[in-house]
C-alpha atoms as one frame of an Amber mdcrd trajectory, in Angstrom:
protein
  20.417   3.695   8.292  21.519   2.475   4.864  17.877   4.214   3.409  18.778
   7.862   4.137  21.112   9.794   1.680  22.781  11.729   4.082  26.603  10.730
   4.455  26.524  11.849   8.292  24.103   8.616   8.977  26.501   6.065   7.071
  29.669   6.939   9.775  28.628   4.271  12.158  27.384   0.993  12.636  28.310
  -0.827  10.119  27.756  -3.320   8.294  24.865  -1.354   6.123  22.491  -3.407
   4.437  23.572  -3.053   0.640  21.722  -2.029  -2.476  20.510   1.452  -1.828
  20.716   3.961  -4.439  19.849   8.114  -4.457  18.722   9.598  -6.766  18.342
  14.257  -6.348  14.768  15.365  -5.970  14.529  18.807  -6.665  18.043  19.824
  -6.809  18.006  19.694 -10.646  15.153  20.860 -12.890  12.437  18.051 -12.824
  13.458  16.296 -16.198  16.817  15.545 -14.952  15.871  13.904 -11.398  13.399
  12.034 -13.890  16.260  11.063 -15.867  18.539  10.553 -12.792  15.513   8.023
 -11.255  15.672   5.830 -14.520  19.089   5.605 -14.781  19.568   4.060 -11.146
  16.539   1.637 -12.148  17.614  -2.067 -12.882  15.913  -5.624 -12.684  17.076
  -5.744  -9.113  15.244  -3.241  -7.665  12.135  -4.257  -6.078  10.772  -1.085
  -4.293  11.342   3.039  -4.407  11.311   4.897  -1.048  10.727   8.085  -1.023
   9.938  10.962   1.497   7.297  13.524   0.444   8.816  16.240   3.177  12.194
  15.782   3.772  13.255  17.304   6.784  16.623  16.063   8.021  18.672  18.032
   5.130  16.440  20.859   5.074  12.883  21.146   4.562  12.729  19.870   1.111
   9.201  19.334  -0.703   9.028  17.032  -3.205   7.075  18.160  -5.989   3.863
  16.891  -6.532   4.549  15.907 -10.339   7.347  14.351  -9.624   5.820  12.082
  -6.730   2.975  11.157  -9.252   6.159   9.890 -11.896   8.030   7.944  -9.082
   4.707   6.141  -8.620   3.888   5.724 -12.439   7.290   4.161 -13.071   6.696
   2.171 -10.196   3.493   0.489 -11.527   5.020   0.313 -15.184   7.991  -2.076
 -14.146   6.208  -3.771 -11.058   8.270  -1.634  -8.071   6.940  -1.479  -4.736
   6.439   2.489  -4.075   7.033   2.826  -0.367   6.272   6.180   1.206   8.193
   7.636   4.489   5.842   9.341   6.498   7.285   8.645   9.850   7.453  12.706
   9.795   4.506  13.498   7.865   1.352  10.935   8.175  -0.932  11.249  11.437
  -2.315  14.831  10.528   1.209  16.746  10.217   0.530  18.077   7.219  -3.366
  18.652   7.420  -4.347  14.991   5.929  -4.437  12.221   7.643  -1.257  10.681
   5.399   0.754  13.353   3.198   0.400  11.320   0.393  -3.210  11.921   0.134
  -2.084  15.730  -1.059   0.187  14.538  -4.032  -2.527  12.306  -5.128  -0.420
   8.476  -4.991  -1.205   5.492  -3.420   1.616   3.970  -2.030   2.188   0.237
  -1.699   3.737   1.076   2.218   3.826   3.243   4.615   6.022   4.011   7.056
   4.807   5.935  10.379   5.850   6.675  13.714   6.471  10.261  15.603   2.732
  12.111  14.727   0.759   8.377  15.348   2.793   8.193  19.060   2.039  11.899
  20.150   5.959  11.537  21.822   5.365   8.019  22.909   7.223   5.809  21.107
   5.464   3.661  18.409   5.862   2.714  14.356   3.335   1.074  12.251   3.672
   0.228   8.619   0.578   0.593   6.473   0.300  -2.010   3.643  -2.222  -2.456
   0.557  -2.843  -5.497  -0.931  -0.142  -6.462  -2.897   2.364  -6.400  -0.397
  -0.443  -7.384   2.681  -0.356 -10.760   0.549   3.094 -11.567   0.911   3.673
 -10.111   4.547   1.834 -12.456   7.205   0.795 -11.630  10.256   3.388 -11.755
  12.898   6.115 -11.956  10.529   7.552  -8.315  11.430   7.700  -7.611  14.797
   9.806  -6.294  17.936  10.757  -6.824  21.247   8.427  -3.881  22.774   6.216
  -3.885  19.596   2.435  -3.789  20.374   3.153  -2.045  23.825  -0.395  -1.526
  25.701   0.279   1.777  27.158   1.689   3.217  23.909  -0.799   1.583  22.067
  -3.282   2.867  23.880  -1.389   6.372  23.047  -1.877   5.616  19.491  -5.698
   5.000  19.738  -6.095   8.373  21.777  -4.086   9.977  18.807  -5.964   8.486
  16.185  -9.353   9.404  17.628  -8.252  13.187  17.634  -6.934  13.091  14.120
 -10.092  11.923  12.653 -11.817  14.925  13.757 -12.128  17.071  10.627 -11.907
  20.469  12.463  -8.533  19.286  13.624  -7.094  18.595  10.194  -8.597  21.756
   8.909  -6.874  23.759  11.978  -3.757  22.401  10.686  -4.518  23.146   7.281
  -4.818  26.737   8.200  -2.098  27.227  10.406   0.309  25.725   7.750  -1.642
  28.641   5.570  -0.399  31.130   8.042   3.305  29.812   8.322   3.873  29.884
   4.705   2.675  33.342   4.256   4.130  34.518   7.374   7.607  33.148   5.611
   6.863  34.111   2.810   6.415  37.936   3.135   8.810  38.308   6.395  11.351
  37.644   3.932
C-alpha cells in the first residue's frame, strides 16, 4: 500500500512500510519530472518502481523517453529498476510484458491480473542481479503455488505466446485509440 501515490490507499492499515517517495510523471513537461526524479534520489534508495500504464488515477502513459531515463539513472548509480506490470504484462498491451514497447529491461517485474485470466495469481520476474540475491523459497505465501491456479497460469501463458493473439491485441488497441481519438 505504501508503493502507490494515491492518498486514498494510505487511509487505512497502518503502519506503512516507510521510505517511499513520488515523484510526477507527465504532469510537468518532461525536464522537470527528470529534475523532480533526481532530486528525490539519495544513497538510500536502492530500487525505482514505476508503472508504464497507470490506471488507478486515470489512464496515464508514461512516456517512452522518460521510462528509458528512469532506467539510465538507474544503472548510473546502481538502483534496482522495478517495473509494475500487474496491469500491463501477460499480452495487455500487445507484448508479452509492456516494457518490451519502451525498450528497458527491468531488474523486476511485478505481475498478476492478465497471467491469472481472473484466477488469482502473482509472479515476480527477476534478472540476474537481483535472481542472485533472492533464493529460492525465500518469498512465498500461504496459497502461493496453488495447482489449480497454476494450472490457470500455464493455460494463459500458452495462449499468449501465440503471435496472432498479440497481434489481435495490437490491432484492437489500434482501433480504440482512433475510435477515441476522432469521436472526440
Amino acid at each position: 500500500m505504501a508503493a502507490t501515490g494515491q492518498d486514498s490507499f494510505h487511509q487505512h492499515f497502518f503502519p506503512f512500510t516507510e521510505g517511499f517517495r513520488y515523484v510526477p510523471i507527465n504532469e510537468q513537461r518532461e525536464l522537470l519530472d527528470a529534475l523532480a526524479l533526481l532530486d528525490a534520489l539519495n544513497d538510500s534508495i536502492c530500487g525505482i518502481m514505476i508503472e508504464l500504464v497507470q490506471g488507478e488515477g486515470g489512464v496515464t502513459v508514461m512516456e517512452r523517453e522518460y521510462a528509458q531515463y528512469v532506467e539510465q539513472i538507474c544503472k548510473e548509480r546502481d538502483i534496482l529498476l522495478i517495473v509494475d506490470e500487474v496491469q500491463t504484462g501477460i499480452g495487455r498491451t500487445g507484448t508479452f510484458l509492456c516494457c518490451e514497447q519502451y525498450h528497458i529491461h527491468p531488474n523486476i517485474i511485478t505481475l498478476a491480473k492478465g497471467l491469472g485470466a481472473g484466477l488469482p495469481i502473482g509472479a515476480v520476474l527477476m534478472d540476474e542481479t537481483v535472481g542472485e540475491i533472492f533464493q529460492p523459497g525465500q518469498h512465498g505465501s500461504t496459497f502461493g503455488g496453488n495447482p489449480v491456479v497454476c494450472a490457470g497460469g500455464v493455460e494463459v501463458l500458452k495462449q499468449v505466446r501465440n503471435e496472432a493473439f498479440l497481434s489481435g491485441v495490437s490491432a484492437k488497441g489500434v482501433f480504440f485509440f482512433l475510435y477515441q481519438y476522432f469521436s472526440t
